[in-house]
C-alpha positions as CSV (number, residue, x, y, z in Angstrom):
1,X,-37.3,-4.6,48.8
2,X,-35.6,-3.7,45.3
3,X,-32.5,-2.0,44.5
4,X,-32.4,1.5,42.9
5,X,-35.7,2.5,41.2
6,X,-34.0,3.7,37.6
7,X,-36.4,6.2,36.4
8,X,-36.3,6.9,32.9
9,X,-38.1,9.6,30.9
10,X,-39.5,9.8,27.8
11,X,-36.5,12.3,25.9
12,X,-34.0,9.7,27.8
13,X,-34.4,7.1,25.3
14,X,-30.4,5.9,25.7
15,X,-29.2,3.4,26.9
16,X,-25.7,4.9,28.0
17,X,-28.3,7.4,30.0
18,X,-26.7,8.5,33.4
19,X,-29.2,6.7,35.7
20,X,-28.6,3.8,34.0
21,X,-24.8,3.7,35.0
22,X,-23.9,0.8,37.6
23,X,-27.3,-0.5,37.4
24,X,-27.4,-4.0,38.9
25,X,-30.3,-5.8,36.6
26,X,-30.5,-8.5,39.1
27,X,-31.3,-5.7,42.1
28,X,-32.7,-2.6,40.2
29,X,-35.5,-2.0,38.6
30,X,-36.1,0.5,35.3
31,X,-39.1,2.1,35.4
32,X,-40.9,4.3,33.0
33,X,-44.4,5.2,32.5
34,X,-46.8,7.1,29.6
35,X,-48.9,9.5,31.1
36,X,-51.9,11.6,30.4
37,X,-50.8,15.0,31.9
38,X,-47.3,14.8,29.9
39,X,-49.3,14.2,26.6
40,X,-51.7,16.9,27.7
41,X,-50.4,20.1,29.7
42,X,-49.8,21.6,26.1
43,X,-52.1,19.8,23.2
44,X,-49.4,18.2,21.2
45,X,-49.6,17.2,18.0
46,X,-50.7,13.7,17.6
47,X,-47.5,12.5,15.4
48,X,-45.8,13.7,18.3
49,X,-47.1,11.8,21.2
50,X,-47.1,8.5,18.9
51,X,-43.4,8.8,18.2
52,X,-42.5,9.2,21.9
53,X,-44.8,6.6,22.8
54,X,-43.9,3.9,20.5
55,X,-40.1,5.1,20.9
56,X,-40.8,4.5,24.7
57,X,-42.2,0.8,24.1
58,X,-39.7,0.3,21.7
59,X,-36.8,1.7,24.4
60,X,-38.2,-1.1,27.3
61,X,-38.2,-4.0,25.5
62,X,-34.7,-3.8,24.7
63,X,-33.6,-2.8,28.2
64,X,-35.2,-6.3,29.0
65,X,-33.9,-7.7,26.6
66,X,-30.8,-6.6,27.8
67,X,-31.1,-8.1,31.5
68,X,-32.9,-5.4,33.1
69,X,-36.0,-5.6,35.0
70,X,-38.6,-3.3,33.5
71,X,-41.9,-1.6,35.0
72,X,-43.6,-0.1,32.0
73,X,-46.9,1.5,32.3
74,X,-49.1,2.1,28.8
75,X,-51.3,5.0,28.7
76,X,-54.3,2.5,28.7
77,X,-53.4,0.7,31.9
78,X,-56.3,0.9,33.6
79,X,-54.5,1.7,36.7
80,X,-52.7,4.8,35.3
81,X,-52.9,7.5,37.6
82,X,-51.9,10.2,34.7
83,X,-48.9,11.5,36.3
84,X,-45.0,10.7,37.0
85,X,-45.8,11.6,40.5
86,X,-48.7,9.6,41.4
87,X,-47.0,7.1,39.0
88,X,-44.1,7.0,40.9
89,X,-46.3,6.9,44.3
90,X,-47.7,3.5,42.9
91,X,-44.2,2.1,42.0
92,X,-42.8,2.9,45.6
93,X,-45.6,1.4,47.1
94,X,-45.5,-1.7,45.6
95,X,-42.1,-2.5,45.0
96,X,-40.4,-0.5,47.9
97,X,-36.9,1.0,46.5
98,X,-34.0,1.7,48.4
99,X,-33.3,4.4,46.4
100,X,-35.2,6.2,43.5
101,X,-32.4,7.7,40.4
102,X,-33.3,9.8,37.6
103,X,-30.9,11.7,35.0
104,X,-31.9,15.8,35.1
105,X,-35.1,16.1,33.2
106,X,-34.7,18.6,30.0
107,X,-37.6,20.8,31.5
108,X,-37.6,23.2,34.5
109,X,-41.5,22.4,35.3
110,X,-40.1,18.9,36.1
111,X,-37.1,19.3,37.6
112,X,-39.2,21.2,40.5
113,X,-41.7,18.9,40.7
114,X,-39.1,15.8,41.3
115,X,-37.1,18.2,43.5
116,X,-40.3,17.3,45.9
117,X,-40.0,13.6,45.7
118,X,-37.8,12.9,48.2
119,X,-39.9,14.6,51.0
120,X,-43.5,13.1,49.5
121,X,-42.0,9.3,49.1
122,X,-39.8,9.1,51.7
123,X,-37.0,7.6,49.7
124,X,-33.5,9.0,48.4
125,X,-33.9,10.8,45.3
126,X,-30.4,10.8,42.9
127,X,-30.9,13.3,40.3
128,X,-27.8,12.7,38.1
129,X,-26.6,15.3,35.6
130,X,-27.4,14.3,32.2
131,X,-23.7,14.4,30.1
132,X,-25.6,13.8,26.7
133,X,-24.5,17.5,26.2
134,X,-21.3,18.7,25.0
135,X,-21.9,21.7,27.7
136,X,-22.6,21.3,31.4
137,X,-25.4,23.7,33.1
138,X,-22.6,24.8,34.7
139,X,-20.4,25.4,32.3
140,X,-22.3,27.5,30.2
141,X,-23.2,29.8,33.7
142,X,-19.1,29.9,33.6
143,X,-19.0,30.9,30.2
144,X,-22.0,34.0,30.7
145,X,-20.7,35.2,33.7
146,X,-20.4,39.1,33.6
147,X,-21.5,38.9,29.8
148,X,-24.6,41.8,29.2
149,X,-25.6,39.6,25.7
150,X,-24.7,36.3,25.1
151,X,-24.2,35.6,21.6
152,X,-24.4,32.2,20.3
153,X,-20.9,32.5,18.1
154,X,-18.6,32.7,20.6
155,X,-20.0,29.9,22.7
156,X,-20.0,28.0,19.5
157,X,-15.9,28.8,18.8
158,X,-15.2,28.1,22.3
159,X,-16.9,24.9,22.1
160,X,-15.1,24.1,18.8
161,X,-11.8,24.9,20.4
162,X,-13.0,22.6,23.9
163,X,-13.6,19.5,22.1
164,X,-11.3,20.1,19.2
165,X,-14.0,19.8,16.1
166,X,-13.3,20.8,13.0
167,X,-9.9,22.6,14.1
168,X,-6.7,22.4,12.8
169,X,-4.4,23.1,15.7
170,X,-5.8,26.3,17.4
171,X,-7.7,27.6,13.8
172,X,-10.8,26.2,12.6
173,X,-10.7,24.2,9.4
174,X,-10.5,25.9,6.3
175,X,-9.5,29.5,8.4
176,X,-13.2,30.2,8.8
177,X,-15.5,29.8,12.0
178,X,-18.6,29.7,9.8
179,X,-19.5,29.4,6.2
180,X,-23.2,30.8,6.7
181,X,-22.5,33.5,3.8
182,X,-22.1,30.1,1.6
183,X,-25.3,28.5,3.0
184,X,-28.0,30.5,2.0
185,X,-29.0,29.5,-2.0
186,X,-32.4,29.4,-3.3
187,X,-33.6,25.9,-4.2
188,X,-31.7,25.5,-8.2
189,X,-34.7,24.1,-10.0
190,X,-32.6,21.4,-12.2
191,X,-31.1,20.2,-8.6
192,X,-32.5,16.6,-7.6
193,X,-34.1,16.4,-4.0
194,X,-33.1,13.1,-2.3
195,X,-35.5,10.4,-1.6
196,X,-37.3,10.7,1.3
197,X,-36.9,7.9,3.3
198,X,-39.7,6.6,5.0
199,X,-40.3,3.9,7.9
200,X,-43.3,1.9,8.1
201,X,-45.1,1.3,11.5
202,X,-44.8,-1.8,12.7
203,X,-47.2,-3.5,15.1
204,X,-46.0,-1.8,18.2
205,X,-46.1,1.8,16.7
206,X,-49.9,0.8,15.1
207,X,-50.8,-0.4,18.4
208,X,-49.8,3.4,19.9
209,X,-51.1,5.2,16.6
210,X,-54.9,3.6,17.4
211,X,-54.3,4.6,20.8
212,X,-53.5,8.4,20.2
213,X,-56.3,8.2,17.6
214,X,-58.5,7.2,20.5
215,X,-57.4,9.5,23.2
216,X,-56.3,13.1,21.9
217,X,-58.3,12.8,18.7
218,X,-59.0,16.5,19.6
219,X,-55.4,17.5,19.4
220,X,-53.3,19.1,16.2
221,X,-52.3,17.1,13.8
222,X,-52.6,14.2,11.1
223,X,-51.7,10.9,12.3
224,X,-52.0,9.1,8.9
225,X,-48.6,10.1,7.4
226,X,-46.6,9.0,10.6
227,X,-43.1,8.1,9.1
228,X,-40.8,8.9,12.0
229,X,-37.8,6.1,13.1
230,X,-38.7,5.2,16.6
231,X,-35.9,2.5,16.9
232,X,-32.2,3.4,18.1
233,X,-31.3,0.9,15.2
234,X,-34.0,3.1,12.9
235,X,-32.9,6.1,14.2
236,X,-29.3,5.2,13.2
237,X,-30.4,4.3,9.4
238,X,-31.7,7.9,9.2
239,X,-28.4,9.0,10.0
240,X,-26.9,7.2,7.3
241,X,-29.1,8.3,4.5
242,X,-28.6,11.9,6.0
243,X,-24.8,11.6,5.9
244,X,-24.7,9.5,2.6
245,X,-27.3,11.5,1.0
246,X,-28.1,14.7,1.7
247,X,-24.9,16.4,3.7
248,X,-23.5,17.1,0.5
249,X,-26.4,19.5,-0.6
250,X,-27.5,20.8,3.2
251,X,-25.0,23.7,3.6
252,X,-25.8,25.6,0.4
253,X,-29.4,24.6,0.6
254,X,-29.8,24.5,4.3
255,X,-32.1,28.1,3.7
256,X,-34.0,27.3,1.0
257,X,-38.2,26.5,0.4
258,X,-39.5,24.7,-2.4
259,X,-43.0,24.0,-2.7
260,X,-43.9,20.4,-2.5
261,X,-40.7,19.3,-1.1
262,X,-40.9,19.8,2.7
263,X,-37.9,18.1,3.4
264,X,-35.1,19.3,1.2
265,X,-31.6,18.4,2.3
266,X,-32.3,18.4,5.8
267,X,-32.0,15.6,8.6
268,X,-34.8,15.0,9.9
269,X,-32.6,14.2,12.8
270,X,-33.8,16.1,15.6
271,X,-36.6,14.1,17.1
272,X,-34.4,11.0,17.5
273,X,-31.6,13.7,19.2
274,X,-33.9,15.1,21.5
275,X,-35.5,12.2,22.8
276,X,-32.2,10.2,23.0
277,X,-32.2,7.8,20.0
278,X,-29.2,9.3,18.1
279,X,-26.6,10.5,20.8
280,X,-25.0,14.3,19.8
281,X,-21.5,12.9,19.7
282,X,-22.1,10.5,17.7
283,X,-23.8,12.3,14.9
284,X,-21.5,15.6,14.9
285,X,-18.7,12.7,14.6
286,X,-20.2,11.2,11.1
287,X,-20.4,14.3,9.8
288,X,-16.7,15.1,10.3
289,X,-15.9,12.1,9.1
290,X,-17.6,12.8,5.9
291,X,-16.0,15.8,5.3
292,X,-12.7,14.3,6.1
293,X,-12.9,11.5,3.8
294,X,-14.0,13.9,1.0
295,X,-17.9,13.2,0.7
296,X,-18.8,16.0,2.0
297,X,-17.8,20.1,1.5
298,X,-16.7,21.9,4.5
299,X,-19.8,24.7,4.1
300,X,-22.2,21.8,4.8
301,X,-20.4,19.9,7.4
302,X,-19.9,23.7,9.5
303,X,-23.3,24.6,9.0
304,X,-24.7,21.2,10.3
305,X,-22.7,20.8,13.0
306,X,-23.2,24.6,14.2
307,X,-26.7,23.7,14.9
308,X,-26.0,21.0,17.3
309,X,-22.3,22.3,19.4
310,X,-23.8,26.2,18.9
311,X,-27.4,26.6,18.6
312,X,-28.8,23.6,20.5
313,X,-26.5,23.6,23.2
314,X,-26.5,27.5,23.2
315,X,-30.2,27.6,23.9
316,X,-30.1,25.0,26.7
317,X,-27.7,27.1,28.0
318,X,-29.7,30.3,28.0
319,X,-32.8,28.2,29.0
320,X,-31.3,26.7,32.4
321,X,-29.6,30.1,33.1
322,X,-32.9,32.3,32.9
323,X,-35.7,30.2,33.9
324,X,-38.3,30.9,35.6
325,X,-38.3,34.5,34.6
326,X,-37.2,33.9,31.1
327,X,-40.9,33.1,29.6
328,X,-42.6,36.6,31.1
329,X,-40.8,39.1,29.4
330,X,-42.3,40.9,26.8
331,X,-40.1,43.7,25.7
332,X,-42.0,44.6,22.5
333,X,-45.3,44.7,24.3
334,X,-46.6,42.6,21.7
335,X,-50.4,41.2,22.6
336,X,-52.5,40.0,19.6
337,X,-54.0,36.7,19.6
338,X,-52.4,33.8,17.3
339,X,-54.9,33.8,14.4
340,X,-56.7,30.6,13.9
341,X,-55.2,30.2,10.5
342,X,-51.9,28.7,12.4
343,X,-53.9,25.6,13.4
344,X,-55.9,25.1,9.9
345,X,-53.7,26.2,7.5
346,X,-56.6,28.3,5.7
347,X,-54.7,31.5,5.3
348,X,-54.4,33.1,1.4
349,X,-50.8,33.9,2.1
350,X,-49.2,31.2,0.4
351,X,-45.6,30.9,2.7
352,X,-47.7,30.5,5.4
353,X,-50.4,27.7,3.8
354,X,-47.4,26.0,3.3
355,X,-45.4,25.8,6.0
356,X,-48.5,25.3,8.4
357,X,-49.8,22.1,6.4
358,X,-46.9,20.9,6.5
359,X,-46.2,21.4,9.8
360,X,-49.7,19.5,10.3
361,X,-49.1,16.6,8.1
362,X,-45.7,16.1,9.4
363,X,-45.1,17.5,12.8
364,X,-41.8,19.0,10.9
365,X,-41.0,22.0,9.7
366,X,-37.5,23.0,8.9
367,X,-35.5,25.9,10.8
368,X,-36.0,28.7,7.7
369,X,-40.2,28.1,7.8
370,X,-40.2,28.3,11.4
371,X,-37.9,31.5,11.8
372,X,-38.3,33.6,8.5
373,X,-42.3,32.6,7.6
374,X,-44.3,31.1,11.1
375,X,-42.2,33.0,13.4
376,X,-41.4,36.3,11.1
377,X,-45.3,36.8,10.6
378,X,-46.3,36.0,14.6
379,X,-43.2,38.9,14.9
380,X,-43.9,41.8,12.4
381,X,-47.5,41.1,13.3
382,X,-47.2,41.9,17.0
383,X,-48.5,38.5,17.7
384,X,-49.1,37.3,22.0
385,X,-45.1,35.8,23.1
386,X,-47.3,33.1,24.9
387,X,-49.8,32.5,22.3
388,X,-47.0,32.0,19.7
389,X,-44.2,30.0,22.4
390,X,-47.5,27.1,23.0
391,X,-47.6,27.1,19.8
392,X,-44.0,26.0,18.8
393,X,-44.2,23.8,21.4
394,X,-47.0,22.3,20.5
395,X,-46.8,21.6,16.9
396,X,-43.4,19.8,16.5
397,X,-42.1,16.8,17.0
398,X,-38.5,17.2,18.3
399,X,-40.3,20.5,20.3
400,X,-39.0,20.6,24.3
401,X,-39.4,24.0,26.3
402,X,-35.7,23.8,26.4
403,X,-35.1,24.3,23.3
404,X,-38.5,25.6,22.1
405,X,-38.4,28.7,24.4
406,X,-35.2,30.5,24.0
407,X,-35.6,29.8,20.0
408,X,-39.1,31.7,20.2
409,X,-39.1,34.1,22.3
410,X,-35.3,35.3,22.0
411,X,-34.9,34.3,18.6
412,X,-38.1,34.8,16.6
413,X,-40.2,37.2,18.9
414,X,-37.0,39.2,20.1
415,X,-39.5,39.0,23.1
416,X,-36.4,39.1,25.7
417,X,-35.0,42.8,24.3
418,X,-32.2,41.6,22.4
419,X,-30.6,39.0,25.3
420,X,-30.4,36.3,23.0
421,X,-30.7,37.4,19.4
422,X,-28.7,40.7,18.1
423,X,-31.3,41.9,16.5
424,X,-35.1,41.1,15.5
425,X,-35.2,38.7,12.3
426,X,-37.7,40.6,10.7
427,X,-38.2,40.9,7.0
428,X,-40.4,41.9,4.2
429,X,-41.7,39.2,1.6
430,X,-38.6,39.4,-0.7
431,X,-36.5,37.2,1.4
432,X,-39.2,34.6,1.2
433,X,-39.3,35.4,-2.4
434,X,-35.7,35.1,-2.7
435,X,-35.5,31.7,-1.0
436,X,-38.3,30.0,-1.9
437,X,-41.1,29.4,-5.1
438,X,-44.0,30.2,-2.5
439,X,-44.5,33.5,-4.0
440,X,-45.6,32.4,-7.9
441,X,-48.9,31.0,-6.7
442,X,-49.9,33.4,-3.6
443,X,-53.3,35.5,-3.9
444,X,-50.8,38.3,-3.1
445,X,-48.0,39.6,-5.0
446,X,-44.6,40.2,-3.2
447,X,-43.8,43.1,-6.0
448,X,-46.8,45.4,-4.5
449,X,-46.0,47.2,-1.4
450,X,-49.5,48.8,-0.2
451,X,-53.2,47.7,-1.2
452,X,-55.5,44.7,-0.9
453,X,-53.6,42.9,-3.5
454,X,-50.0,43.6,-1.6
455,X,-48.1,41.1,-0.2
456,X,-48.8,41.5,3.6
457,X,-45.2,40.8,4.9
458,X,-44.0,44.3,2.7
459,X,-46.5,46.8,4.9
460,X,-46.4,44.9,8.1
461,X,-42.8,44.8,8.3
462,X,-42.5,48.3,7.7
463,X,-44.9,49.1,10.4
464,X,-43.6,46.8,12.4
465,X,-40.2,49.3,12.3
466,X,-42.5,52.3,12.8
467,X,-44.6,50.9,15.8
468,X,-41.1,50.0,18.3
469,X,-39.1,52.4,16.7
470,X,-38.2,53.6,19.9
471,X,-36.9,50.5,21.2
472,X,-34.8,49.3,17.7
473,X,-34.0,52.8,16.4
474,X,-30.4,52.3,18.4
475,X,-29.5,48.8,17.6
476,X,-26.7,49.3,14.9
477,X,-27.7,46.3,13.0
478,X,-31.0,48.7,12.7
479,X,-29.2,51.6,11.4
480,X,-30.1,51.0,7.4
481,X,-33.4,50.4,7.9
482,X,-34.3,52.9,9.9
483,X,-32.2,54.9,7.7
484,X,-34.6,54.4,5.1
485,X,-37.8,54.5,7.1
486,X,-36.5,58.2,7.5
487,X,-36.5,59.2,4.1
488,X,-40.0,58.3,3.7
489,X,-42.6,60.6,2.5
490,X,-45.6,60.7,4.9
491,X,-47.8,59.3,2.1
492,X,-46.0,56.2,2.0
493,X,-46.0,55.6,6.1
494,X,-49.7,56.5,5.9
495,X,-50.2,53.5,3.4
496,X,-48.7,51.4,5.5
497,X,-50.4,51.9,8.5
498,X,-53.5,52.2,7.0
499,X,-53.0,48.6,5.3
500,X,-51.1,47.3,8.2
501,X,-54.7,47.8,10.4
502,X,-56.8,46.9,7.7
503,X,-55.0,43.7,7.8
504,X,-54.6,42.9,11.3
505,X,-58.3,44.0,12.0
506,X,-58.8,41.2,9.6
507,X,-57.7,38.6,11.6
C-alpha cells in the first residue's frame, strides 16, 4: 500500500502546489494523467493542448527529479481510459492509496465530479484549497455580501490596501488608484515594437506537437507556429524579457492594434499563470520592483498589475460565487448563431480578419481584440451567449471557464444584466479606428454610416441601442447615447435597421 496519492492537474503545474505540501517522496506517490475528454469536452485549439501537454511532461520529470515518485500517463498509453475518473480508478487499483489529495480544481464541472470520488473509490479524498490566489473563495463571498453589483475597482483597492501593493501608507502610489485614462494610446508609428521572443520545441514538446497533430487534427488552430515556454525555467525567461522589455511601453500602449504586430507590449504571460508556471506573486512582485528602481513608469506598472490583483482574481471571484446558474442567463435575449467566419477568418471586415487569424496562428489574442473587436461584434450583433462563451474558451491558450466565463458573458455580452460590467462595452467602428491601423485596408470604410460600403460596426451599434433600448435606456452610463439616438430623424433609424438586417441576414 502507498502513501497519499498526490494528484496533480494540468493548470497545477507548481511545485509549491498545495497537495504537494508534506509530501513524503519515499511514501507518496504524484500522479497526473493526459486525457482525451479534458482535451475534448470543448474543441480546443491545438496550440493549446500542446502547451499543456508538454508543460505537463515537462512538470513530472522534474518532480522526479526532485525525489518524488511519479505516475504519468501520455495520451497515447494504450491503457488510457480518457478520463481523470476512470484514470484515477486504474491508479487506486493498482497501487492502493491510503489517502487520495488534490488542490481545488479551477473549474466547477470538476470540482463536482471529484466531490464523488470518495464514495466511488472508497478512499479519503483531501481537496485542499488552492492559495495561488491573492483572494480566497471565501473571501471574495465576504467581500460581496449584501452588494446588488460588484464592481471590479473596489475589490481591486481593497486588495491593494490587503497586501500593501503599490501603497504608500494608506494612499496608493502616486495619489491615484488607476492610471487607465493614461493607458489608452494609439500604436505611434515611429515607436519600435520589441522583439518577440520566441522558444523552440524541443524533443519533448515535438514529441506532443506530432501527437496533437495525430489526434485532434480536426480541432482549431495551427500547430506550426507553436512558440509558447512550457518550462517553469522558460516560463521565468518570459518574464524577464516582459519586465526588461516591454513594461515600459505596456501602460500607454496596453489598448492599442497595429496590423502585423499581434503582440505589442504585452506579456504573453498568461498561459504560464494559469497553468501554474509563473506564480501571481511572483510576477506582480517584478513589476513593482521595476517601477521602484525607476525602469518602469507608474501608468504601466498600475495597469499591469490591475489585471492580475483586480480583474483575474475579480472574475474567479464572481465565477465561484455564481456558478452553476451564472452561464444561463441571457438578459439581452440575444440568440443568433456565431458566424462561421470566427473559425476561418474569411470575413471582409478587416478588425475582425485580423484578430481571428491571429487568434488561429497563435492561440493569443490580446484583451483590446477580444473585448472591443471579437467580443464587441458577437455583442452589437446579438450573437448566441453560449455560441460566443465556447468560443472564448475554445480558441485561447491561457482560456479556463474560470476566467473565460465571467469575462464573456458579464463583460463582453453584458449577458448577466449589468452584475458584472456597469455597462455594455459597445461601440461603433471609430474606437477601432482610433486605436488601431485596421481600418486603412478594410473593404468597408469606418467614415460611412449606412450602405453596402459602410463600416458594419457604425449601423449595428446603433441598432444594437435601438433593439434593447428598454433594458439600457436607464443605465446612466447610457444617458448620452441614448440622448442622441433621441434626436434622430426617422430616416436615419430606418437606415440603420434596414442595413443592420441586410447585414445580419448575410450571415
Amino acid at each position: 500500500m502507498a502513501g497519499s496519492l498526490r494528484f496533480v492537474l494540468g493548470d497545477q503545474l507548481d511545485t509549491e502546489i498545495s497537495s504537494l505540501r508534506g509530501a513524503d517522496p519515499a511514501e507518496d506517490i504524484v500522479f497526473m494523467c493526459e486525457v482525451a475528454d479534458e482535451a475534448n469536452y470543448v474543441r480546443h485549439h491545438k496550440q493549446k493542448i500542446a502547451f499543456l501537454f508538454s508543460a505537463m511532461r515537462h512538470h513530472a520529470k522534474a518532480l522526479q527529479e526532485s525525489g518524488f515518485q511519479i505516475r504519468y500517463v501520455k495520451l497515447d498509453d494504450p491503457d488510457n481510459a480518457g478520463s481523470f475518473a476512470d484514470e484515477l480508478a486504474r491508479a487506486v487499483s493498482e497501487v492502493a492509496p491510503e489517502r487520495i489529495v488534490i488542490t481545488e480544481p479551477g473549474e466547477w464541472r470538476v470540482l463536482e465530479d471529484i466531490k464523488s470520488w470518495e464514495g466511488r473509490f472508497g478512499v479519503p479524498v483531501e481537496i485542499l484549497d488552492d492559495d495561488r490566489f491573492y483572494c480566497s473563495r471565501e473571501r471574495f463571498s465576504d467581500w460581496a455580501e449584501g452588494r446588488k453589483a460588484l464592481r471590479m475597482e473596489y475589490f481591486y483597492r481593497e486588495m491593494r490596501r490587503e497586501h500593501g501593493l503599490l501603497m504608500d501608507g494608506d494612499q496608493p502610489v502616486g495619489g491615484q488608484w488607476n492610471y487607465d485614462k493614461d493607458n489608452r494610446e494609439p500604436i505611434d508609428p515611429n515607436v519600435e515594437v520589441p522583439t518577440h521572443h520566441v522558444f523552440r520545441p524541443d524533443e519533448t514538446t515535438r514529441e506532443v506537437i506530432d501527437l496533437v497533430r495525430a489526434r485532434f487534427d480536426n480541432h482549431f488552430g495551427d500547430l506550426d507556429g507553436f512558440e509558447w515556454p512550457v518550462t517553469r525555467a522558460e516560463a521565468l525567461r518570459a518574464l524577464g524579457f516582459f519586465i526588461d522589455e516591454r513594461l515600459n511601453g505596456y501602460g500607454t500602449y496596453q489598448d492599442a492594434m497595429k496590423q502585423g504586430e499581434p503582440f505589442l507590449f504585452h506579456s504573453l504571460l498568461s498561459p504560464m499563470i494559469n497553468c501554474g508556471l509563473l506564480r501571481p506573486r511572483e510576477v506582480v512582485e517584478r513589476a513593482i520592483e521595476a517601477y521602484e528602481a525607476g525602469n518602469a513608469p507608474l501608468n504601466a506598472v498600475e495597469g499591469f498589475v490591475r489585471q492580475i490583483i483586480g480583474w483575474r482574481e475579480y472574475v474567479r471571484g464572481i465565477y465561484w460565487l455564481k456558478m452553476p446558474d451564472y452561464k444561463n442567463s441571457n438578459e439581452l435575449n440575444a440568440d443568433r448563431p456565431l458566424p462561421d467566419f470566427y473559425w476561418t477568418g474569411e470575413t471582409q471586415m478587416n478588425c475582425l480578419r485580423q484578430a481571428i487569424t491571429e487568434t488561429r496562428q497563435n492561440a493569443y489574442a490580446h484583451h483590446i481584440q477580444r473585448l472591443m473587436v471579437t467580443g464587441n461584434f458577437a455583442l452589437i450583433a446579438g450573437l448566441s451567449p453560449a455560441e460566443v462563451e465556447e468560443w472564448y474558451l475554445i480558441v485561447y491558450a491561457d482560456a479556463y471557464e474560470w476566467v473565460e466565463l465571467p469575462n464573456v458573458h458579464g463583460m463582453i455580452l453584458f449577458a448577466d444584466g449589468g452584475y458584472l460590467a456597469s455597462k455594455p462595452y459597445a461601440s461603433s467602428g471609430a474606437y477601432i479606428n482610433k486605436m488601431s491601423d485596421y481600418c486603412g485596408t478594410c473593404s468597408y470604410s469606418v467614415s460611412k454610416k449606412n450602405g453596402p460600403k459602410a463600416c458594419p460596426f457604425n449601423y449595428l451599434y446603433w441598432n444594437f441601442l435601438i433593439e434593447n433600448e428598454d433594458m439600457l435606456r436607464g443605465n446612466q452610463r447610457m444617458s448620452m447615447m441614448y440622448g442622441t439616438l433621441g434626436r434622430m430623424k426617422q430616416d436615419k433609424i430606418d437606415a440603420i435597421k434596414e442595413d443592420s438586417r441586410r447585414f445580419l441576414a448575410s450571415l
